[in-house]
C-alpha positions as CSV (number, residue, x, y, z in Angstrom):
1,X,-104.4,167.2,-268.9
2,X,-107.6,169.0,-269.2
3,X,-109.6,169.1,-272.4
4,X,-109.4,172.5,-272.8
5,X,-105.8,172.8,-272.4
6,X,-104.2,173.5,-275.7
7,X,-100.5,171.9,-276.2
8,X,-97.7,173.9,-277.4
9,X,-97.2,173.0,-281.1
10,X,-94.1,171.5,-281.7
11,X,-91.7,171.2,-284.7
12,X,-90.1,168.4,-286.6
13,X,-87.4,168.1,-283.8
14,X,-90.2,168.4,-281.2
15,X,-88.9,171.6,-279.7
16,X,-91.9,174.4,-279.4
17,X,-92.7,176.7,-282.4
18,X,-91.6,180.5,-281.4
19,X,-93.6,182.8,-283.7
20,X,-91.2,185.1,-285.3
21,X,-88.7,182.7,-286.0
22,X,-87.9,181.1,-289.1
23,X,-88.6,177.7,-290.0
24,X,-88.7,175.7,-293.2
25,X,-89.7,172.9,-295.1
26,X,-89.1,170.8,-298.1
27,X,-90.7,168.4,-300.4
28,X,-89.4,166.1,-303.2
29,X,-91.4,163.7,-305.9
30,X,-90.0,162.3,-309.2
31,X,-86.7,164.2,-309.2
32,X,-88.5,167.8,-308.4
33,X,-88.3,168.9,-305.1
34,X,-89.2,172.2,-303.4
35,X,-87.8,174.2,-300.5
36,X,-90.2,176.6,-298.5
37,X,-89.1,179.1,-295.7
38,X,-91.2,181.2,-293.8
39,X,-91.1,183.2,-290.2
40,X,-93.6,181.4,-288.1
41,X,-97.1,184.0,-287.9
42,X,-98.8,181.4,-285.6
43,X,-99.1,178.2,-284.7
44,X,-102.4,176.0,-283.1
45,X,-103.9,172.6,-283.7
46,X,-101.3,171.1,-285.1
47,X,-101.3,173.5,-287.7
48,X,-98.2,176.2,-288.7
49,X,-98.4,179.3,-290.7
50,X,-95.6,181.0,-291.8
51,X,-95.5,184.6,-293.6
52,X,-93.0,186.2,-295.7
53,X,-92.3,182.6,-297.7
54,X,-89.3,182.4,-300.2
55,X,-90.2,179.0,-302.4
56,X,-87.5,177.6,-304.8
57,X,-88.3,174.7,-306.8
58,X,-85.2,172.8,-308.3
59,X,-85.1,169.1,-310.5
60,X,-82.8,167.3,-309.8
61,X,-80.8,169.0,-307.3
62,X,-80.6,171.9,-310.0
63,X,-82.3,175.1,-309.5
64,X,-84.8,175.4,-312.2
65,X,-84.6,179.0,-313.8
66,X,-88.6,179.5,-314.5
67,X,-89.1,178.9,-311.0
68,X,-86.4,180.0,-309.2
69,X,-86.9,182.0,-306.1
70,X,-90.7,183.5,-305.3
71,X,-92.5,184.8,-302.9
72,X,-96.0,184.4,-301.1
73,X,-97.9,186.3,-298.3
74,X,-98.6,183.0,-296.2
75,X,-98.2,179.2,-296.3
76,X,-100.1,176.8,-293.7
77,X,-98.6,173.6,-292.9
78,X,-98.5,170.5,-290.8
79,X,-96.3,172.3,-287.7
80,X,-94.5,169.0,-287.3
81,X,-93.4,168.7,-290.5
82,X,-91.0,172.5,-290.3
83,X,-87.8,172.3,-288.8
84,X,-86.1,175.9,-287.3
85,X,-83.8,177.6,-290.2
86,X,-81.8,180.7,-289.9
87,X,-83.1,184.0,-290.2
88,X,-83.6,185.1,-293.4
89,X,-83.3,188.3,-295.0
């Protein structure tokens, strides 16, 4: 493979990242764990951003009330680390 050929950027299940699809993510340390989805805006180096994010954060398995359910404009993340979700509304 040549230098300059960039490889497709795969996901958690190493199946190639479609922009416009949605994929999330999840994160857990000392009993508080978080759940990010996104639709994919683009993807290169090894690198993912997704748009349109809906974060909960939840202890325990329990949503937490504070932090329920927001929103952010764009989240950039490890592509191998998202794994393809449903589309969300």
């Amino acid at each position: 493979m040549d230098a300059k050929t960039e490889k497709p950027a795969v996901d958690a299940l190493k199946k190639p990242l479609i922009v416009g699809n949605w994929y999330g993510y999840s994160t857990s340390k000392g009993g508080w764990s978080s759940v990010t989805l996104g639709k994919l805006l683009h993807a290169k180096d090894g690198k993912a951003r997704l748009t349109m994010c809906k974060h909960t954060t939840l202890l325990y398995g329990d949503i937490c009330h504070g932090h329920s359910i927001k929103t952010a404009a764009q989240v950039s993340i490890s592509a191998a680390l998202i794994f393809p979700v449903p589309p969300q509304e």
